[in-house]
C-alpha positions in Angstrom: 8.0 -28.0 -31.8 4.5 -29.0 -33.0 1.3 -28.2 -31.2 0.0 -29.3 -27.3 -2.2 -31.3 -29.2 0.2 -33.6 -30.4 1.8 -34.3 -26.9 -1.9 -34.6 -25.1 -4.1 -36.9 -27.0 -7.2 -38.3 -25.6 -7.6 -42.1 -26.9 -7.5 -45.7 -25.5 -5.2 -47.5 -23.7 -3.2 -49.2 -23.1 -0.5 -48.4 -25.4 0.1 -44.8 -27.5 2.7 -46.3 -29.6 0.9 -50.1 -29.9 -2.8 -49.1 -30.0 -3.6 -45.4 -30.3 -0.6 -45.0 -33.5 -1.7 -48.1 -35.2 -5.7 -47.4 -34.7 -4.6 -43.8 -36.9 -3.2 -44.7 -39.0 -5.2 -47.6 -40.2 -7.6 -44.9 -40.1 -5.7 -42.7 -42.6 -5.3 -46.0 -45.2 -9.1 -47.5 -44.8 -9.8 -43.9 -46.3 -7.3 -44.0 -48.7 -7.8 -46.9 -49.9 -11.6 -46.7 -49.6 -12.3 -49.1 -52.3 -10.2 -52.4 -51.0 -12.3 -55.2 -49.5 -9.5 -56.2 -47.9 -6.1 -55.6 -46.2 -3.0 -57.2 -44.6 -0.9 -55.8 -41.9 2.8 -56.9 -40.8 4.2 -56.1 -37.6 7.7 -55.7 -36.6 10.1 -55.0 -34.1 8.7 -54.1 -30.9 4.8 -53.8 -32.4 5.5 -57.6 -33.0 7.3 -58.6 -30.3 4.6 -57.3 -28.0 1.4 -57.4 -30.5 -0.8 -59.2 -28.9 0.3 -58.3 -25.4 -0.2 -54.2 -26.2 -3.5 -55.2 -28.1 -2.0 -54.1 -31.8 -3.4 -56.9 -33.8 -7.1 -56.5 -31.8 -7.3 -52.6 -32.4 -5.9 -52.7 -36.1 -8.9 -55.5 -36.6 -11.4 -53.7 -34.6 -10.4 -50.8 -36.9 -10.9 -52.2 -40.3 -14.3 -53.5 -39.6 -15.9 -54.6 -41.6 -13.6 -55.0 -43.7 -11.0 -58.0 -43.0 -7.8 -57.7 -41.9 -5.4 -60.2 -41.6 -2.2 -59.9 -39.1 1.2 -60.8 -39.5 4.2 -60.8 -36.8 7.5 -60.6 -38.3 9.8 -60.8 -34.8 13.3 -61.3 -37.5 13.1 -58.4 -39.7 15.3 -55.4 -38.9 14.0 -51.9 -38.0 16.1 -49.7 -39.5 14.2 -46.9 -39.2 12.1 -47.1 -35.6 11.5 -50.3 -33.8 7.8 -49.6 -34.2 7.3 -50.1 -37.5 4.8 -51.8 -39.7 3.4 -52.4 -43.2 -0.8 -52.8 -44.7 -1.0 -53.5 -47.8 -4.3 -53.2 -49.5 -6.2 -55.3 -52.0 -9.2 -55.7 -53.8 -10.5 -59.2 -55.6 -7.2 -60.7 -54.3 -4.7 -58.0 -56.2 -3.2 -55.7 -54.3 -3.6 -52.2 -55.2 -1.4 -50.2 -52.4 0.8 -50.2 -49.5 2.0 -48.2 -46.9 4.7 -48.3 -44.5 4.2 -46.8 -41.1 6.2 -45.4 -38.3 4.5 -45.2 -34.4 6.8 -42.7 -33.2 5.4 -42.4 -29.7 2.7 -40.6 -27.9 0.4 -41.6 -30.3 2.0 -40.3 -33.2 3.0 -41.7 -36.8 4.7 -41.0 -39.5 4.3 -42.5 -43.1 7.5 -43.3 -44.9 8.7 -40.7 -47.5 5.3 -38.6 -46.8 6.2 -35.1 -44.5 2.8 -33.7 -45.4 1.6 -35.7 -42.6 3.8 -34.8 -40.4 2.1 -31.7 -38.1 3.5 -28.4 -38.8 5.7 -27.0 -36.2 4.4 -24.3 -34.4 6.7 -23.3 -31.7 10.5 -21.8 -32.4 12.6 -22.4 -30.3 13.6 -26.1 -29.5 15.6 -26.0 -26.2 15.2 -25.1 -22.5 17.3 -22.3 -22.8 16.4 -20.9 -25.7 12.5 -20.8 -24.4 14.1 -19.4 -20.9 15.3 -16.4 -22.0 13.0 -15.3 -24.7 10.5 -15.4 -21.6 12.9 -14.0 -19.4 13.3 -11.4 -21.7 9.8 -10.9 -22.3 9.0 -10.9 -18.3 6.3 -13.9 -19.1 5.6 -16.9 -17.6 5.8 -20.3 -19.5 2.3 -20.7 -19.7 1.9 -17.1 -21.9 4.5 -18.5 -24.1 2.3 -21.3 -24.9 -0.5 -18.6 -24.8 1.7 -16.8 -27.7 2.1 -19.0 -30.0 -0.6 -21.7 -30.0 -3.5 -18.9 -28.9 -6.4 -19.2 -26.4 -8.0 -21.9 -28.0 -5.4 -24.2 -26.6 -6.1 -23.5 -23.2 -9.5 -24.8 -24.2 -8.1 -27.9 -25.6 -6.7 -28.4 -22.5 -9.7 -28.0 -19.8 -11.1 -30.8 -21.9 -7.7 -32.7 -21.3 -7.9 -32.3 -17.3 -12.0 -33.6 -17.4 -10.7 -36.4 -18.9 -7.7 -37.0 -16.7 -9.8 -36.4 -13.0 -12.5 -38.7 -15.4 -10.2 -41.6 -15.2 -9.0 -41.1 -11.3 -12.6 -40.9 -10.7 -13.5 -44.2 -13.0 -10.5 -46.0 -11.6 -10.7 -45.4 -8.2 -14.8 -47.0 -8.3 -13.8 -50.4 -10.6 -12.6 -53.4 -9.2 -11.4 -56.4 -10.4 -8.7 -58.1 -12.3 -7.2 -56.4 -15.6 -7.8 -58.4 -18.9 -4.4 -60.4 -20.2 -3.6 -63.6 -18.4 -1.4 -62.0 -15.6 -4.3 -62.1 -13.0 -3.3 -58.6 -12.4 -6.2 -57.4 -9.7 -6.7 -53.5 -9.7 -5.7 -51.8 -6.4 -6.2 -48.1 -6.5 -9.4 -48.0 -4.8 -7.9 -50.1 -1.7 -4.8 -47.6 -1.8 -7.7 -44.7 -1.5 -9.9 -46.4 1.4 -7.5 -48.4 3.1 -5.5 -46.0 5.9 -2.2 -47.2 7.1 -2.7 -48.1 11.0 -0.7 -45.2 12.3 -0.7 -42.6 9.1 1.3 -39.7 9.1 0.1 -37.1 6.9 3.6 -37.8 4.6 2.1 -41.2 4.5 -1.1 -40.3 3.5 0.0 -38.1 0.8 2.2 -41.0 -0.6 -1.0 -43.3 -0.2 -3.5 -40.8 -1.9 -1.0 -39.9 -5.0 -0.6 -43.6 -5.5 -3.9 -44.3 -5.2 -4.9 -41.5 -8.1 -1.2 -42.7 -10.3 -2.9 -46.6 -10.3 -6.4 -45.4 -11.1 -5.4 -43.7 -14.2 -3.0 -46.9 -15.0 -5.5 -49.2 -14.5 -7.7 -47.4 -16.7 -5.7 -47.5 -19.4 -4.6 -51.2 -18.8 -7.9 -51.9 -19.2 -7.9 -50.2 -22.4 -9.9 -46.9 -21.2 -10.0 -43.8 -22.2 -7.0 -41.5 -21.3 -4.7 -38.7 -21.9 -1.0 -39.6 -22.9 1.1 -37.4 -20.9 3.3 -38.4 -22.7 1.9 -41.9 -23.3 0.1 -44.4 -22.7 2.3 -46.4 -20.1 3.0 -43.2 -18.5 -0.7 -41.3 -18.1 -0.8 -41.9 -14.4 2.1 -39.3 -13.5 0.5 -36.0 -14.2 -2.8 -36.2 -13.2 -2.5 -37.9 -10.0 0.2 -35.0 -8.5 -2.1 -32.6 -10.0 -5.1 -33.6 -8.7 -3.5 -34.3 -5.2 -2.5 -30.8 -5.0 -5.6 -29.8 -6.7 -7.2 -31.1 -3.3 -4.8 -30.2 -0.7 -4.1 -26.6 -1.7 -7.3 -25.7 -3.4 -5.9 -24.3 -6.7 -8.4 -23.9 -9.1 -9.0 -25.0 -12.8 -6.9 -22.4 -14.7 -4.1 -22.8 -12.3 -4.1 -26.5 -13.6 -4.8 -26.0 -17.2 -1.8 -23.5 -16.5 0.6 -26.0 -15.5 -0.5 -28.6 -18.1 1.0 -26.2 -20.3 4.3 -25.8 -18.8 4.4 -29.2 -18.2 3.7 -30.0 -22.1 6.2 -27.5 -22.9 8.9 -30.0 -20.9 7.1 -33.2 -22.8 7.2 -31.1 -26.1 11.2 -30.3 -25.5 11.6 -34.1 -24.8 9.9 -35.4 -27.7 11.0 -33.1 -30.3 15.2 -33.8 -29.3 14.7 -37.0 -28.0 12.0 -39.8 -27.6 9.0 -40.6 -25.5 8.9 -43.7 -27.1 9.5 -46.5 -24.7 10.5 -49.2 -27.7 13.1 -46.9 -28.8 14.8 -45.5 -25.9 13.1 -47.6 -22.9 11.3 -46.6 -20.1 13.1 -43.8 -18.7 11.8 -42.1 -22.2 8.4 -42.9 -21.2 8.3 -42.7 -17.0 11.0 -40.2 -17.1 9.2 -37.5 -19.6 6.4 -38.2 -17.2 8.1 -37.6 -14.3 9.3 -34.1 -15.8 6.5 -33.1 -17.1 4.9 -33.5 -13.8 7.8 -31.7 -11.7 7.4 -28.9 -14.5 3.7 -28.8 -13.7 3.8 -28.7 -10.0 6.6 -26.0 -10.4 4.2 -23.3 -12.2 1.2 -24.4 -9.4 4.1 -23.1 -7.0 4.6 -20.4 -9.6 8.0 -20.8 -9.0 11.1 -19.1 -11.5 12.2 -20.6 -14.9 15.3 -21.6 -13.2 13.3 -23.6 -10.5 10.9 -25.1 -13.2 13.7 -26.6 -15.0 15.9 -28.1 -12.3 12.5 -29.5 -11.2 12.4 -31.2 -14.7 16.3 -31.7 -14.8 16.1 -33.9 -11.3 13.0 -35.9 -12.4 14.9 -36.9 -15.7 18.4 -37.5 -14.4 17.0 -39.9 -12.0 15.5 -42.1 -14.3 18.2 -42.4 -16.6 19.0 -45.6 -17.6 15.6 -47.4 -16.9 14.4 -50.3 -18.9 11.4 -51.0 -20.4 10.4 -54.6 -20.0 6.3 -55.1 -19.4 5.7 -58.9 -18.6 3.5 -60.2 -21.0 3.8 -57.4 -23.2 1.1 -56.1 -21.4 1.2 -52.4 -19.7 0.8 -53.9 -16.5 3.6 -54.8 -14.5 6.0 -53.0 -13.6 4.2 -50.1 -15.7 1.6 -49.6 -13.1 3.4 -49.3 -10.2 6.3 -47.0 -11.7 3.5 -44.4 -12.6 3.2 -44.6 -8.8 7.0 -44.1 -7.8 7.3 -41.4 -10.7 4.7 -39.5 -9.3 6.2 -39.3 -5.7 9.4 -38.8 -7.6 8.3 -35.5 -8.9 6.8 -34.4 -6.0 10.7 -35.0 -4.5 11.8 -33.3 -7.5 9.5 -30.2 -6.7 11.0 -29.8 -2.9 14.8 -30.0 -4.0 14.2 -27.6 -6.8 13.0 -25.4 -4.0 16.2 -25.3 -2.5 19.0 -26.5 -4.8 18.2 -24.3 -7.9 21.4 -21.8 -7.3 24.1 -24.7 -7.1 22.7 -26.9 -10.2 25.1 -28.3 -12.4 23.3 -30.1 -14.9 20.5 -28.4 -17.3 18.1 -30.0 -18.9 18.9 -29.9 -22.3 21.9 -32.3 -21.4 20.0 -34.5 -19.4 17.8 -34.9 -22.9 20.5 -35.0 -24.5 21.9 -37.8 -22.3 18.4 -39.7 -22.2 18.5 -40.5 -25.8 21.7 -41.1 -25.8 21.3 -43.9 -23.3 18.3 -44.9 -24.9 20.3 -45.7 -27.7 22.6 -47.5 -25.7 20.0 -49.6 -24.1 20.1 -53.5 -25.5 17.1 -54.0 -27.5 15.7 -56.6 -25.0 15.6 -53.9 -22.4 13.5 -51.1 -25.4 9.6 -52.2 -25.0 10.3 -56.2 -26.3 8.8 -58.2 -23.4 11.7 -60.2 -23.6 14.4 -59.0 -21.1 14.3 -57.6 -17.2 11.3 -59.0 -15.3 9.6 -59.5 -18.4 12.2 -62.4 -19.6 12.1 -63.9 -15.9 8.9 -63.7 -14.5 6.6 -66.6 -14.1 3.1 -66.7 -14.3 1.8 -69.0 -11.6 -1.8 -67.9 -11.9 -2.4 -69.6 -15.0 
């Protein structure tokens, strides 16, 4: 499994795969092609289908400045390879002199075709639950000092600076109001969630109402196209931080009891990534929501500093109850449902945390086979329902506001 780094990425929303992939890697070709006055890029599959909506075609053009850019969606084309997939070709005095084709893998990530030297070097072992389990059950150490072990302290570093920027955007998107860029009319609602008690609040309705509250800040942030930390992605940033902060606040822990738990959680992303997908266009949302949800259950585990056993049923429940969910944002746009799910998915894995209290002993289910099952589902899924905008409430929805 590759680097922490690779799972946490600090960039703008509102899409890993759609803006933060695509602004990279037309980073990686303006310098490589340093000398062409202009450039072309097509779009297909998924980066086509929902271009415009996920801002693709504004951040590749932003990119390129000042150099031109034209765009080109290509919605018929097949995607063999990943349904995020596009080509730039680069010319100079109206001959071309290059081309590359491009893979946005998720999580911000890409991959050039036939090119593994840009691939990040793995850096981790072991590649399953159980394999990571008992060499630290072995080793009497915690999941965090296996991240400690093989990435070193700097990482821990790396990732105070990805928890300021996650409290950042609770903090930024619990003070802005008004209505998200995109045509949906979509007005941002954390900060009422955050002032506005319920008339008779219990304290479980409270902590629903706060968690919310941080889970839409962060979305909304990143629907705006904000700065924020993929955890694993884009669409799914609001997950982590808002349980984390929440228990941040109601149980005091500290800093490096966080950054602690960011790594265990990363090590459930990591797992998820590396033998499945956290890409939402090619396994739907439960790859995206889901990994979220697990990570976070993961996370809150090691606060708890519950066992390994407990850390991955945690992970196991969050997954298994997302199975089968669809990714269909109306518009194309990472608003809706997208918001609100980072919402549920945070409660979720707060749920997940209680059961694993209790229900570790008499699990049946591990979760490497509910990874395992995830992609395989993914697979499954009709493309309509994998990140298109063109099935589930994104296929029936109708935009009155307009």
């Amino acid at each position: 499994m590759q680097s922490l780094r690779e799972l946490y990425k600090i960039g703008r929303g509102p899409s890993s795969s759609h803006t933060m992939g695509p602004e990279l890697a037309v980073k990686v070709i303006k310098e490589k092609f340093n000398d062409a006055d202009e450039f072309k890029a097509v779009l297909f599959g998924s980066l086509a289908l929902t271009g415009s909506g996920h801002g693709t075609d504004r951040i590749i053009r932003e990119t390129f400045l000042p150099k031109k850019c034209e765009i080109v969606f290509d919605k018929a084309s097949p995607c063999d390879f990943h349904p995020n997939t596009m080509d730039i070709y680069a010319y100079k005095n109206g001959v071309e002199i290059g081309k590359k084709r491009v893979y946005s893998v998720g999580g911000g990530t890409i991959a050039f075709e036939n090119e593994d030297t840009l691939t990040p070097s793995e850096i981790y072992p072991h590649n399953s639950y159980t394999e990571i389990s008992d060499y630290c059950a072995k080793k009497n150490i915690r999941i965090w000092e296996y991240v400690k072990e093989f990435e070193g302290d700097e990482i821990f570093n790396y990732l105070s600076k990805v928890w300021e920027m996650m409290k950042n955007s609770i903090r930024l998107g619990l003070t802005t109001k008004g209505v998200l860029p995109g045509g949906l009319n979509t007005q941002r609602r954390a900060q009422i969630l955050y002032n506005q008690r319920h008339i008779d609040e219990s304290a479980q309705t409270q902590e629903n109402r706060l968690v919310c509250s941080y889970a839409f800040a962060v979305s909304e942030q990143n629907a705006s196209g904000g700065e924020i930390v993929t955890a694993p992605t884009c669409g799914a940033c609001g997950v982590v931080p808002s349980v984390l902060m929440y228990y941040q606040e109601k149980k005091g822990f500290d800093d490096e009891k966080i950054i602690k738990a960011l790594a265990t959680g990363g090590i459930i992303g990591n797992l998820i990534k590396k033998n499945a997908s956290i890409s939402g266009a090619e396994c739907g949302c439960q790859a995206e929501i889901g990994s979220a949800c697990s990570m976070a259950s993961a996370a809150l585990a090691e606060l708890f500093e519950m066992g390994l056993g407990q850390i991955e049923y945690a992970a196991e429940v969050a997954m298994e109850h997302h199975l089968g969910l669809t990714c269909d944002p109306i518009g194309g746009l990472v608003q809706i449902p997208c918001i609100e799910r980072n919402a549920v998915a945070a409660m979720r894995a707060i749920n997940a945390l209680s059961l694993a209290n209790f229900l570790t002993d008499s699990r049946k289910i591990s979760f490497d086979m509910v990874v395992k099952v995830m992609y395989e589902t993914g697979k499954h899924l009709l493309s309509d329902y994998r990140e298109t905008a063109s099935g589930g409430l994104a296929k029936h929805y109708i935009n009155n506001d307009k």
